[in-house]
VOBA-1610 file (N, C-alpha, C; in pm, whole numbers, padded with zeros to 5 digits, always signed):
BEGIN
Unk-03542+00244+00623Unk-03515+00362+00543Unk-03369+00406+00564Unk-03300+00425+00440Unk-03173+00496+00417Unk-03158+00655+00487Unk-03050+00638+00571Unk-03046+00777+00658Unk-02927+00851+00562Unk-03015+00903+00528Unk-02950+00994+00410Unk-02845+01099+00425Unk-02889+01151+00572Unk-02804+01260+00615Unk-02648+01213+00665Unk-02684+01104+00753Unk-02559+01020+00801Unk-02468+00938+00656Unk-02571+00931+00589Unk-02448+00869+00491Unk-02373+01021+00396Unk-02443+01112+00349Unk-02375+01238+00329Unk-02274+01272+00385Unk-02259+01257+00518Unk-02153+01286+00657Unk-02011+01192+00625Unk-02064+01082+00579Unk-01966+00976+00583Unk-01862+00973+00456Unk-01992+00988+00322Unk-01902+01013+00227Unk-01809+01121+00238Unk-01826+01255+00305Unk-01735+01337+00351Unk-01616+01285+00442Unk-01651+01228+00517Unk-01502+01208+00578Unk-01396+01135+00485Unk-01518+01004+00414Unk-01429+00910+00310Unk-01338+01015+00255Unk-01401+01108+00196Unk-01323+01176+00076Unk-01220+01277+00142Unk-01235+01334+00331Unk-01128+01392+00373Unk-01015+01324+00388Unk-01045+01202+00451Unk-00912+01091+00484Unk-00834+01046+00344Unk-00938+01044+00221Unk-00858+00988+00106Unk-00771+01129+00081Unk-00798+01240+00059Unk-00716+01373+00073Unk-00566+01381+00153Unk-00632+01358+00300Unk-00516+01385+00372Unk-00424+01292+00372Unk-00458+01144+00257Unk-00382+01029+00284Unk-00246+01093+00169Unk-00285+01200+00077Unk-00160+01212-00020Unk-00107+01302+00083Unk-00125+01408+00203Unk-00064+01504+00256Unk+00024+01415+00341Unk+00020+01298+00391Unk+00089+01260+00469Unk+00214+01148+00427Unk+00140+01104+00286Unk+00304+01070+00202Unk+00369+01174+00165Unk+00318+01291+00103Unk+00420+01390+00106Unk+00459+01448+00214Unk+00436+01452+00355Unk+00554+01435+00480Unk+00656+01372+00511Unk+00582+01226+00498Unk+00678+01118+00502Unk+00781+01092+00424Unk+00755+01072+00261Unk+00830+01106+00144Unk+00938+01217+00110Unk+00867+01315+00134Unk+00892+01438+00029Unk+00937+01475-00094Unk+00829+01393-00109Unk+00830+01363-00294Unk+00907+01255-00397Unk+00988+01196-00276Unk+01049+01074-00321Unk+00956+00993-00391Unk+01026+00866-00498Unk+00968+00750-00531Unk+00925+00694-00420Unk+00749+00633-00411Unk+00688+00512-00327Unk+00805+00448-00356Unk+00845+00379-00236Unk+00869+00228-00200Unk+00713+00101-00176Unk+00762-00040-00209Unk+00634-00101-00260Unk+00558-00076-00153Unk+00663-00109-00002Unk+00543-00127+00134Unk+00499-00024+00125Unk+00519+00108+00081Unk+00448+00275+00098Unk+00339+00254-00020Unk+00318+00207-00108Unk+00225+00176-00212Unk+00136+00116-00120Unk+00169-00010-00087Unk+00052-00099-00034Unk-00014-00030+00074Unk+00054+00027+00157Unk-00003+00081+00263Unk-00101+00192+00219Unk-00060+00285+00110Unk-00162+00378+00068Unk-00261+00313-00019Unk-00246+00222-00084Unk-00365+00110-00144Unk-00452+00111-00035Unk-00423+00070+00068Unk-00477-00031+00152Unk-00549+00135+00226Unk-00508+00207+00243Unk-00559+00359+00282Unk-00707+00376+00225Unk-00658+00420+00023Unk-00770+00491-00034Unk-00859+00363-00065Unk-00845+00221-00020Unk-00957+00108-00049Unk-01057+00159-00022Unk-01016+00130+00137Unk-01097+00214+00274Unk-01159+00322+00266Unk-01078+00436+00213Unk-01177+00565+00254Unk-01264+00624+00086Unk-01162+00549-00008Unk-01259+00589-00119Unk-01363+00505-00146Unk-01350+00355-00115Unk-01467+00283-00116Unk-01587+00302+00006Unk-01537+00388+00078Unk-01636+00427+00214Unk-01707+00510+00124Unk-01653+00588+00026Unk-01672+00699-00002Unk-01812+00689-00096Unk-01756+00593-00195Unk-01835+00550-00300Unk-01985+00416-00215Unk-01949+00425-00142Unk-02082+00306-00096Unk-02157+00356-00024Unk-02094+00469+00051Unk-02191+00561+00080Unk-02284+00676-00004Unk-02258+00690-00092Unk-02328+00788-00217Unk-02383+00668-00287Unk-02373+00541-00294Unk-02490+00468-00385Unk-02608+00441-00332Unk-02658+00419-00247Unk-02808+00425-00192Unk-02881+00547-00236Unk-02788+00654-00198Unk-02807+00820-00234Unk-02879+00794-00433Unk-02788+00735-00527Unk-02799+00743-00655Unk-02913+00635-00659Unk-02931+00534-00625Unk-03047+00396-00628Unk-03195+00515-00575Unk-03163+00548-00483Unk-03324+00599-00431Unk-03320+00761-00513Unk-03278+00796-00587Unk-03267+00897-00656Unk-03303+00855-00802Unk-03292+00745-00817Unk-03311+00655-01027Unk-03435+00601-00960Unk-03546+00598-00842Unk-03670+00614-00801Unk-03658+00435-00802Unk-03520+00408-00749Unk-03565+00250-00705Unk-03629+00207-00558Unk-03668+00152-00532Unk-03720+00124-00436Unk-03674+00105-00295Unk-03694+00105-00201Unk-03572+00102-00069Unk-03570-00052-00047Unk-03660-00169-00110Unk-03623-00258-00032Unk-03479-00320-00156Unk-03541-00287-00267Unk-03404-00315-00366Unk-03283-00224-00358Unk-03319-00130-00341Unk-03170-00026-00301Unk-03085-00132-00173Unk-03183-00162-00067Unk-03126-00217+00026Unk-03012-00357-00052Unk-03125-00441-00109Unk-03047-00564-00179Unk-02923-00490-00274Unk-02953-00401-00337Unk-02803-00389-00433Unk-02730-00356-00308Unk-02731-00250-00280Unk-02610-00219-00230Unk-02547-00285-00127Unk-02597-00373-00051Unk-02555-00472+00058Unk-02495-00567-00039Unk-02572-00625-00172Unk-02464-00665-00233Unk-02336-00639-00263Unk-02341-00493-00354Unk-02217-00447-00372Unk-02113-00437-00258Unk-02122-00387-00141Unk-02060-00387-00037Unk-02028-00540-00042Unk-02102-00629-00002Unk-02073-00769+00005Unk-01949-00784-00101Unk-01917-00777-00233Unk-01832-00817-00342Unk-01716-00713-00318Unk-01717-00601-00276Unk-01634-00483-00242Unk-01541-00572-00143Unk-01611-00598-00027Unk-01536-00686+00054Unk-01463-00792+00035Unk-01487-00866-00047Unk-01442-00976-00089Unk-01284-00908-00153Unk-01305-00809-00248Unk-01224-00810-00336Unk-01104-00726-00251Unk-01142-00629-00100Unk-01049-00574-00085Unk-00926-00688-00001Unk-01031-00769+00082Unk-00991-00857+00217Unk-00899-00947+00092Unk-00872-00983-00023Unk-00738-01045-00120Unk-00646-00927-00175Unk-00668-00847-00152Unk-00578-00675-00175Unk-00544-00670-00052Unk-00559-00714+00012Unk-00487-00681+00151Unk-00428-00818+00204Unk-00448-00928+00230Unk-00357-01040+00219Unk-00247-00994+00132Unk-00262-01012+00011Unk-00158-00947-00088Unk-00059-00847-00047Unk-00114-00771+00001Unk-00025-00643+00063Unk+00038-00722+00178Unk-00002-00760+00250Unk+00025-00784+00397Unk+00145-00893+00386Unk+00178-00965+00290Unk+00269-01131+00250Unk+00356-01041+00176Unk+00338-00896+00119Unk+00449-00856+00066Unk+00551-00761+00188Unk+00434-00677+00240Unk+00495-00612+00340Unk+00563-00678+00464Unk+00534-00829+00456Unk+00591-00901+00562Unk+00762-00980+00474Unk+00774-00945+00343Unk+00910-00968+00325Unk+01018-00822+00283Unk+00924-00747+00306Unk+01038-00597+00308Unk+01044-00517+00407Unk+00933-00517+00489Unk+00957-00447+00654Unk+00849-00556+00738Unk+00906-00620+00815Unk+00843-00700+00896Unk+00796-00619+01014Unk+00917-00514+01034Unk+00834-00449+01139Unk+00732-00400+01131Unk+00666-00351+01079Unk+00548-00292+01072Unk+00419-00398+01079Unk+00409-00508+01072Unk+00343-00618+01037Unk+00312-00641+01167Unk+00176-00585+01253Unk+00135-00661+01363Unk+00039-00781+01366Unk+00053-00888+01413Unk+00008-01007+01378Unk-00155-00970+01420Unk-00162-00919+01558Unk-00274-00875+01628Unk-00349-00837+01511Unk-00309-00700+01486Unk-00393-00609+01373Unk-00416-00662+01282Unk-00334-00769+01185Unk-00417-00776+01048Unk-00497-00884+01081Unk-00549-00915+01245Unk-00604-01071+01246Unk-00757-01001+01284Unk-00742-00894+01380Unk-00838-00797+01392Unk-00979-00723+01264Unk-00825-00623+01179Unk-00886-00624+01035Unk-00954-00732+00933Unk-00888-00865+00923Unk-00915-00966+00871Unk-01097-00998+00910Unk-01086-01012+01043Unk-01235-01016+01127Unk-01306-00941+01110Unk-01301-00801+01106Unk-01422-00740+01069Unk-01457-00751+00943Unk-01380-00739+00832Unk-01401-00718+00725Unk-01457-00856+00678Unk-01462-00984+00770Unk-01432-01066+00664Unk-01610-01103+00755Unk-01663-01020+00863Unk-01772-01015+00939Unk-01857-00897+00867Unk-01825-00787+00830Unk-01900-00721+00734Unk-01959-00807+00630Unk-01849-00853+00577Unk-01887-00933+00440Unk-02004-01039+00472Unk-01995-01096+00555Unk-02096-01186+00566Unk-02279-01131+00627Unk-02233-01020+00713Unk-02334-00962+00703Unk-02465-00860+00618Unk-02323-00826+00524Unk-02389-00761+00423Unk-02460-00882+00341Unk-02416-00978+00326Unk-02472-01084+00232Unk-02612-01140+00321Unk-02609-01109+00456Unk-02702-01203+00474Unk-02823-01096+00485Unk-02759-00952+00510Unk-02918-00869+00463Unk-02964-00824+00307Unk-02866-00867+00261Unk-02886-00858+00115Unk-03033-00977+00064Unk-02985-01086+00182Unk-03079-01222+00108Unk-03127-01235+00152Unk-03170-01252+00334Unk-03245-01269+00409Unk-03326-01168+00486Unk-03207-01106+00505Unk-03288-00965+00555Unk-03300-00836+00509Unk-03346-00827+00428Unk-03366-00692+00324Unk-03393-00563+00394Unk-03510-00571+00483Unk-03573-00486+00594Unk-03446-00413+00668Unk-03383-00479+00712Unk-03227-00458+00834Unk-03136-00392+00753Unk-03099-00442+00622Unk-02999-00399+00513Unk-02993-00247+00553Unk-03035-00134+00550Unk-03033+00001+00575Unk-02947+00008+00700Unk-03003-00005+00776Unk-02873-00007+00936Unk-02761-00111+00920Unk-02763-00234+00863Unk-02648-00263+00841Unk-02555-00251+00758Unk-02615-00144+00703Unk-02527-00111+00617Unk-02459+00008+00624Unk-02536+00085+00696Unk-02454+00227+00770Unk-02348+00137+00838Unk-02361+00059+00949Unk-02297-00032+01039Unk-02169-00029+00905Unk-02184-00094+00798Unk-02076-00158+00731Unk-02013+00012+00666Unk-02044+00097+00667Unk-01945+00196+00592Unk-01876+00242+00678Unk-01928+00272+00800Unk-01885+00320+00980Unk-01731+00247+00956Unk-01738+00102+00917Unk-01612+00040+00973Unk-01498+00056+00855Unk-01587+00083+00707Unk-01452+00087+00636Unk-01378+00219+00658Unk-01474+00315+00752Unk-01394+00448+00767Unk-01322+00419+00856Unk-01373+00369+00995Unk-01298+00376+01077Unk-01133+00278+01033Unk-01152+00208+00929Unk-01006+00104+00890Unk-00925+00209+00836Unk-01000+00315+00751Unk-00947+00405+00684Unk-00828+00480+00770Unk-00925+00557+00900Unk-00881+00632+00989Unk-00738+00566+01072Unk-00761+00467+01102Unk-00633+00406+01164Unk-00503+00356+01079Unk-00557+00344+00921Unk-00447+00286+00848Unk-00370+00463+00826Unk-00454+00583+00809Unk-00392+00685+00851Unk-00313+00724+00936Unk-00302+00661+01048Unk-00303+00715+01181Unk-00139+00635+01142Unk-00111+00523+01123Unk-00009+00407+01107Unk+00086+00466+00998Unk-00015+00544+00893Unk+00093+00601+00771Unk+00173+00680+00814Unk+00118+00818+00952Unk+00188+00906+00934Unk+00289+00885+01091Unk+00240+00786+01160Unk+00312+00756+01264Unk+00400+00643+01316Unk+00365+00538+01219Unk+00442+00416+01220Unk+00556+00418+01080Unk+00679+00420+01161Unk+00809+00439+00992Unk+00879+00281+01037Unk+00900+00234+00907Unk+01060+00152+00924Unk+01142+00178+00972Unk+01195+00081+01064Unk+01353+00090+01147Unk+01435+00160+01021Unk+01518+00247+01076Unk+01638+00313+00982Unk+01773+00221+00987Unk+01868+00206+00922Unk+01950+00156+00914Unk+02065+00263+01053Unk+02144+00183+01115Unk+02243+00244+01200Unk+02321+00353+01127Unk+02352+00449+01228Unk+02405+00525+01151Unk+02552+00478+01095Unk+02635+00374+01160Unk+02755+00337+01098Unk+02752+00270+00987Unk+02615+00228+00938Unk+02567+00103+00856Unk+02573+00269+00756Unk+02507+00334+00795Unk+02465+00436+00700Unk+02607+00541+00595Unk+02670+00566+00728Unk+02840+00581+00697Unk+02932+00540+00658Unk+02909+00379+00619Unk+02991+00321+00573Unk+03046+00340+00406Unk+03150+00360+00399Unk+03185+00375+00261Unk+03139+00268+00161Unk+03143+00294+00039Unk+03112+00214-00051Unk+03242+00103-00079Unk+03236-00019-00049Unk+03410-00107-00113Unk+03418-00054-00233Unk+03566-00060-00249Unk+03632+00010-00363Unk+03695-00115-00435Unk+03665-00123-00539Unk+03762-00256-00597Unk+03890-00214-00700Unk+04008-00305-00653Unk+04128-00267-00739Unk+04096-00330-00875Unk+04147-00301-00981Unk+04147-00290-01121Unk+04212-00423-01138Unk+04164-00519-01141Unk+04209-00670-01155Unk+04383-00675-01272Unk+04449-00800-01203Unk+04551-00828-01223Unk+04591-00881-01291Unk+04691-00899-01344Unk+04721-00996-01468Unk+04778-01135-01370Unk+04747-01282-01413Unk+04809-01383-01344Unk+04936-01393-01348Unk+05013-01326-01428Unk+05149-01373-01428Unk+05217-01203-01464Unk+05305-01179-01422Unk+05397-01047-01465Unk+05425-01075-01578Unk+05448-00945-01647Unk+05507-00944-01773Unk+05609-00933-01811Unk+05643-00982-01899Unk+05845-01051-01931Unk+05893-00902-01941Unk+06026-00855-01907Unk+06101-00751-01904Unk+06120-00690-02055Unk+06126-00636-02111Unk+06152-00620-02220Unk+06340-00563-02210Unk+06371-00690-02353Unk+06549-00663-02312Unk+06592-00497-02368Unk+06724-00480-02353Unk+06747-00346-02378Unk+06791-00342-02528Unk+06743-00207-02542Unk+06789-00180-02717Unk+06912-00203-02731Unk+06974-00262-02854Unk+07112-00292-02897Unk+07213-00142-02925Unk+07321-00151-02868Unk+07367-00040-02921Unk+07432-00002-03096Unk+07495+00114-03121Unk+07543+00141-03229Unk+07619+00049-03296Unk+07650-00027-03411Unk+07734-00076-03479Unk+07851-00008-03509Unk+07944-00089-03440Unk+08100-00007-03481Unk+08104-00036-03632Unk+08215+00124-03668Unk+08210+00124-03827Unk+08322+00023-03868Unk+08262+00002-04020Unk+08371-00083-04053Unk+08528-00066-04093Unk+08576-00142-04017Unk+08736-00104-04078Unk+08798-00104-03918Unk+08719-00082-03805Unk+08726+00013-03667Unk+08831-00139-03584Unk+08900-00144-03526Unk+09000-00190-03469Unk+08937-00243-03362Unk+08957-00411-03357Unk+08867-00468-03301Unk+08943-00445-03115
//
């Protein structure tokens, strides 16, 4: 049986962390244009906490349309199952881009970590989806637990992990100034105006 109360709890946090994820680009920002790695990283944020959000309120809507708990169990372990799939290539994606515009931020550890659970959810959700229908309910709390907790730490990284800044002399440096290009060769003198014509008759 679907613990109804605990997943209520959860969709709440989903939907606080997806909240506080715009309060903390507008810290970081302040209202500036995203840069791409600041996109991906907040992608990779509201995956997490809005898809926590939303997978936790569908069991809620399945046993509410008076479906049954052992099929509520099968959809939604499905859906979770395909959710996974589709975020764990949204995040490779992110991760091959953010590794050619800030490398620093790119811990090899962490996305090998993330990679593992998610890519261990996924398989679990599939296998109570098919085999174990009965279990699907706890493993599937199990599976929203973790997209929050990915949520919570990719938070934690937004508002505390920044790109190296450029030096400040790098930063001070003037812009080169370019001179107004040259002609290859100087230009011929121009000769001098001729003077008056003596009048005629005038004594040479």
């Amino acid at each position: 049986m679907f613990d109804t109360d605990s997943l209520g709890t959860m969709a709440e946090v989903g939907l606080g962390l997806a909240g506080f994820s715009g309060i903390a680009i507008l810290l970081t920002r302040g209202g500036a244009q995203l840069a791409r790695f600041e996109a991906h990283r907040l992608g990779i944020m509201l995956g997490t906490t809005l898809g926590g959000t939303f997978l936790a309120l569908l069991p809620l809507v399945l046993l509410n349309l008076q479906v049954s708990e052992l099929a509520s169990g099968r959809v939604a372990a499905g859906l979770m199952a395909v959710f996974s799939a589709g975020f764990i290539a949204y995040f490779v994606t992110a991760i091959r881009h953010m590794q050619l515009d800030v490398p620093e931020l790119v811990s090899t550890s962490a996305v090998t970590l993330v990679l593992l659970g998610h890519s261990t959810n996924l398989l679990v959700q599939l296998f109570s989806a098919v085999l174990a229908p009965a279990r699907a309910p706890g493993l599937y709390l199990a599976g929203v637990l973790w997209l929050l907790m990915h949520g919570a730490y990719q938070f934690g990284r937004i508002l505390f992990i920044r790109p190296r800044e450029a030096p400040a002399a790098e930063q001070a440096r003037p812009e080169p100034t370019t001179a107004p290009p040259q002609p290859p060769f100087p230009a011929p003198a121009m000769p001098p105006a001729p003077g008056p014509l003596p009048p005629p008759g005038a004594s040479r």
